[in-house]
C-alpha positions in Angstrom: 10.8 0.6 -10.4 8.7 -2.0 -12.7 11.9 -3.2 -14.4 13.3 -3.4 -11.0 10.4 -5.6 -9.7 10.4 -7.9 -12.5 14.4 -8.2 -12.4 14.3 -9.1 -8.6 11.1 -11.7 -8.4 12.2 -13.1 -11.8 15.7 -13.9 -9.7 14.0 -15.0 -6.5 11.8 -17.6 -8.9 15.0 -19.0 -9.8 16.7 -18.7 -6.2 13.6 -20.3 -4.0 11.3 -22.7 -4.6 8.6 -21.0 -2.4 8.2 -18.3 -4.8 5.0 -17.4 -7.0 4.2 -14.8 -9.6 0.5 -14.5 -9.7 -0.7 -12.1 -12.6 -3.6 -10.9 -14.3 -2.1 -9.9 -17.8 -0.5 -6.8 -16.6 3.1 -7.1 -17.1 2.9 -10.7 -18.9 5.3 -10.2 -21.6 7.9 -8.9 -19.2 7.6 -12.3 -16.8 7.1 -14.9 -20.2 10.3 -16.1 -20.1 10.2 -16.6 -16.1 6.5 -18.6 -17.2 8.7 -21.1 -19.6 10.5 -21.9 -17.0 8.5 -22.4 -14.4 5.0 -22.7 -15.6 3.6 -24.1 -12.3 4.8 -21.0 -10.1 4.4 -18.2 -12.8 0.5 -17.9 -13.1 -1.3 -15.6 -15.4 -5.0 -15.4 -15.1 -5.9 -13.0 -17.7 -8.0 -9.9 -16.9 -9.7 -11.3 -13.5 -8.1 -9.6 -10.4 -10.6 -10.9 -8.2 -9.6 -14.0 -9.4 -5.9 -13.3 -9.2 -6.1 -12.5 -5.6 -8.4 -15.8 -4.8 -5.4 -17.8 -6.5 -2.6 -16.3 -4.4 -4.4 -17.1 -0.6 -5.0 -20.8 -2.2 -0.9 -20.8 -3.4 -0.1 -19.5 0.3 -1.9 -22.3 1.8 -0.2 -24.8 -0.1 3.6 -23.3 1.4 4.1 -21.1 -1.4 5.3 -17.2 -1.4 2.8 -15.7 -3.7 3.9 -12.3 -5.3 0.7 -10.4 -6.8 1.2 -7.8 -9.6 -0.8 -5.3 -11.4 -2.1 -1.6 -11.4 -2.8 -0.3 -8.1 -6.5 -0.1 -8.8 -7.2 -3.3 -9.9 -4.9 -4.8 -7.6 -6.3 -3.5 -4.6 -9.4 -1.7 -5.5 -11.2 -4.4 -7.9 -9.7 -7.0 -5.5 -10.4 -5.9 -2.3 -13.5 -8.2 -1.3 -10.7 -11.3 -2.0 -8.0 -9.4 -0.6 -9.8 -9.0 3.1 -11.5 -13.0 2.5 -8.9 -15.1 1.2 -6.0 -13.7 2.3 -6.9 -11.7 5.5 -9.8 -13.6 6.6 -7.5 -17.3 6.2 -4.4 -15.5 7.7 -2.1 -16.5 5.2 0.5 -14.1 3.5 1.5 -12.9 0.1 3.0 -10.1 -1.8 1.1 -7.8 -3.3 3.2 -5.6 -5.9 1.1 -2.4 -8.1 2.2 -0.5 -10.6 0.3 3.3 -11.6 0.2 4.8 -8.3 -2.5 7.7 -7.6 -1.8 9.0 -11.4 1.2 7.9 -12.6 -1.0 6.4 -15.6 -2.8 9.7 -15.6 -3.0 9.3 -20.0 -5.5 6.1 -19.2 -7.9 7.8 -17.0 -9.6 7.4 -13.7 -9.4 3.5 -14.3 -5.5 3.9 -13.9 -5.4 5.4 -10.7 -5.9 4.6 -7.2 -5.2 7.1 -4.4 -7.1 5.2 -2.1 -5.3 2.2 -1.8 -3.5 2.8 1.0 -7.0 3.5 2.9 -8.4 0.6 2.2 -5.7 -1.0 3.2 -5.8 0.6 6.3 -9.5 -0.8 7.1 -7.9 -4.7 7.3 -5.6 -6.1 9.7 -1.5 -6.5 9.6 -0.7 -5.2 6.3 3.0 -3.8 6.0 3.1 -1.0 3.5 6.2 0.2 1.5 6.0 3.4 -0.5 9.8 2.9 -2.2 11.2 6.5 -3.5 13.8 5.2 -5.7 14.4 2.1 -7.9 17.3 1.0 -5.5 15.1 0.7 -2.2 13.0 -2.0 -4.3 15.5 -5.2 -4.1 16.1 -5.5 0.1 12.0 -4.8 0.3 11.0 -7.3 -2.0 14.0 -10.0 -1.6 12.9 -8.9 2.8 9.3 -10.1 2.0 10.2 -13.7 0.6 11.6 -14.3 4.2 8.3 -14.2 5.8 4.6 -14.7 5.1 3.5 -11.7 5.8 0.5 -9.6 3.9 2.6 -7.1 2.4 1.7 -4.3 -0.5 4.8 -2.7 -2.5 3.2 0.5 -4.0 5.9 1.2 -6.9 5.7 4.7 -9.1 7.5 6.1 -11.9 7.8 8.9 -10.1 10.7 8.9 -7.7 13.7 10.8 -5.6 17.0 11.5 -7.0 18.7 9.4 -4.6 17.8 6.1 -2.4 17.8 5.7 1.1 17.8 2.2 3.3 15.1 -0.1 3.3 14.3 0.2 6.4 11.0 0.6 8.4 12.6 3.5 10.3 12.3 7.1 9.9 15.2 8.9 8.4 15.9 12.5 9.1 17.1 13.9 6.0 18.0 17.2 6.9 18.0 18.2 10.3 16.3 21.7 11.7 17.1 23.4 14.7 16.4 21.7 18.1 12.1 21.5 18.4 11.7 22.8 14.7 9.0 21.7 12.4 8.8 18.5 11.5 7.8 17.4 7.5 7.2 13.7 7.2 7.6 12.7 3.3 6.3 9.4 2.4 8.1 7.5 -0.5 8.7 9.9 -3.8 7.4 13.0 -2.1 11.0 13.2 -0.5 12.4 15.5 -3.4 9.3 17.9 -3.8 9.4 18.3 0.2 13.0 18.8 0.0 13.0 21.7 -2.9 9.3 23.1 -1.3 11.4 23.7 2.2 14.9 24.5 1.1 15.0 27.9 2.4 12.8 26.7 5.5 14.1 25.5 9.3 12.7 22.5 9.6 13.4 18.9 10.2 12.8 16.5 7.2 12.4 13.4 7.8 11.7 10.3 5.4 9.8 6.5 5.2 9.4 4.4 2.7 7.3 2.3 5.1 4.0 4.2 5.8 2.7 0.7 7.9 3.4 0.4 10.1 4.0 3.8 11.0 7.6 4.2 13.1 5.3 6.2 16.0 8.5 5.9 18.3 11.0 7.8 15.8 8.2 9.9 15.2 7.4 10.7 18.9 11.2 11.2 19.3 11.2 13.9 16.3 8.4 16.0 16.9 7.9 18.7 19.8 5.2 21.1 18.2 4.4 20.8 14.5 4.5 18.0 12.2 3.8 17.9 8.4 3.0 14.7 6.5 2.8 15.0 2.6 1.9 11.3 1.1 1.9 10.3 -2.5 -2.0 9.0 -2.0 -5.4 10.2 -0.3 -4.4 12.7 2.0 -5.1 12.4 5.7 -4.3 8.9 5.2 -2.0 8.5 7.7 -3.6 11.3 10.0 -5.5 8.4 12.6 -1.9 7.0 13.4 0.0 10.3 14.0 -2.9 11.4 16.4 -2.7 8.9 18.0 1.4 8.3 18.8 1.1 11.8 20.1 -2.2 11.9 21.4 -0.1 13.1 25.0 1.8 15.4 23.3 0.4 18.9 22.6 0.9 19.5 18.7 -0.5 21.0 15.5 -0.8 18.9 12.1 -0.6 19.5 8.3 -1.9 16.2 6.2 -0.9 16.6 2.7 -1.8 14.5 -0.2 -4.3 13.6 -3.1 -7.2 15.5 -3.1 -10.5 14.0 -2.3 -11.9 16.0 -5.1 -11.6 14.2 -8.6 -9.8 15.7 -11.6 -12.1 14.9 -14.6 -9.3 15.2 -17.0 -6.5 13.6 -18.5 -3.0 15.4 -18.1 0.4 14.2 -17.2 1.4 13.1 -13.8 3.1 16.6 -13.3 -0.4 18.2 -14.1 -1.9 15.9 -11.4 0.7 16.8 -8.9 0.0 20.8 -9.7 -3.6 20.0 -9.4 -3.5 18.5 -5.9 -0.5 20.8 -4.6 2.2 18.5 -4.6 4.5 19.5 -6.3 7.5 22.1 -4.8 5.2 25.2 -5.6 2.2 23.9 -4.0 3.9 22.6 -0.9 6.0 25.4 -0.2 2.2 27.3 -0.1 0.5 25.0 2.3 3.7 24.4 4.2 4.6 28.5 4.6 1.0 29.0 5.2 1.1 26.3 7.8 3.8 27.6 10.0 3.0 31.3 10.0 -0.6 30.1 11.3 1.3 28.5 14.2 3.6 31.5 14.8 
């Protein structure tokens, strides 16, 4: 998804004049020839993604589309003071694009990983998430967001589904359970996990790769009973904004995602996901257990 995102902003620099790259060393090398050519519009601050953030509300003032790059954690957790000031706060726009995800970067450490971000997100007004699940959904979001000014976070992982779906801010039933079954709600790359933890299982799966806002109305239209929701961040995340589209309609709910609990060790992204019971195994427990609570 990284080579992606550099592939499509590098052609959009070229395409329309409104675009920015605003970076903060991360990824430099891979936008330098993009900087030669456009050295007022491809702006690397060096390690100061406070500053970074600063620089893309005063670009968007000016007309321009800024496009804002680096690890989710310093993109959105080191910057978030700037983030809800000089963007939020001055209601202007821009693109904010992270790599890492909760612990893609799981060999670097806590300082790597962000499963928060979407949270924090969360606590600031008219942000548009997208949680992509495949390289291929990247293009129509990003070429999408240099069509508006709209505050808009890409959250990009190496981990990802075996297939892409559309970019679109719709839910997408995947596979389709008998009429009032189960619903499971997988958020970006959690699609293929969700699909092998509920293989055997009759239930509706349904898929987004964009978390914010929340389609409530496909959501409403899907679920009768139960609904699962298994997110690639801080679980729960999304758990305010499901209440509430069905606050009138009776139901029971599963939140899945990163644990709250910190894992004071290294390991590989796969680890991370055994850790916090995302992977298939794990979900298929919480899920099982889940519905035969409800039965």
């Amino acid at each position: 998804m990284r080579e992606t995102f550099v592939a499509t902003t590098t052609a959009l620099l070229e395409e329309d004049p409104r675009t920015a790259v605003v970076l903060a060393d991360i990824s430099g090398d891979a936008f330098a020839p993009a900087q030669r050519r456009h050295p007022d519009r491809v702006i690397n601050v060096g390690i100061r993604e406070q500053l970074m953030a600063g620089v893309a509300g005063g670009l968007a003032l000016t007309g321009l589309r800024p496009y804002v790059h680096s690890y989710a954690p310093f993109v959105i957790d080191r910057a978030y003071e700037q983030i809800k000031l000089d963007l939020g706060h001055q209601d202007v726009g821009a693109v904010l694009v992270s790599i890492g995800a909760s612990y893609d970067a799981s060999s670097e450490g806590y300082t790597h990983q962000s499963p928060g971000d979407v949270a924090l997100l969360d606590t600031l007004e008219g942000w548009t998430v997208h949680v992509p699940g495949h390289p291929n959904e990247v293009p129509a979001l990003l070429r999408a967001a240099a069509r508006n000014d709209d505050r808009i976070y890409v959250r990009l992982s190496s981990q990802q589904n075996s297939r892409a779906y559309a970019a679109t801010d719709k839910l997408q039933v995947v596979r389709q359970g008998w009429a009032g079954a189960p619903v499971v709600l997988a958020v970006g790359p959690m699609l293929d996990p969700v699909l092998a933890a509920t293989a055997d299982l009759d239930v509706t799966v349904a898929y987004t790769l964009t978390p914010r806002p929340l389609d409530t109305r496909g959501l409403r239209e899907l679920v009768s009973r139960e609904v699962v929701v298994v997110e690639p961040y801080l679980a729960g995340t999304s758990s305010r904004l499901v209440a509430a589209a069905l606050s009138d309609v009776p139901h029971r709910g599963l939140h899945l995602g990163v644990g709250r609990a910190e894992q004071r060790r290294y390991g590989t992204p796969a680890d991370h996901a055994r850790w916090h019971g995302l992977d298939a195994t794990g979900l298929r427990a919480s899920i099982s257990a889940f519905l035969r609570a409800g039965s």
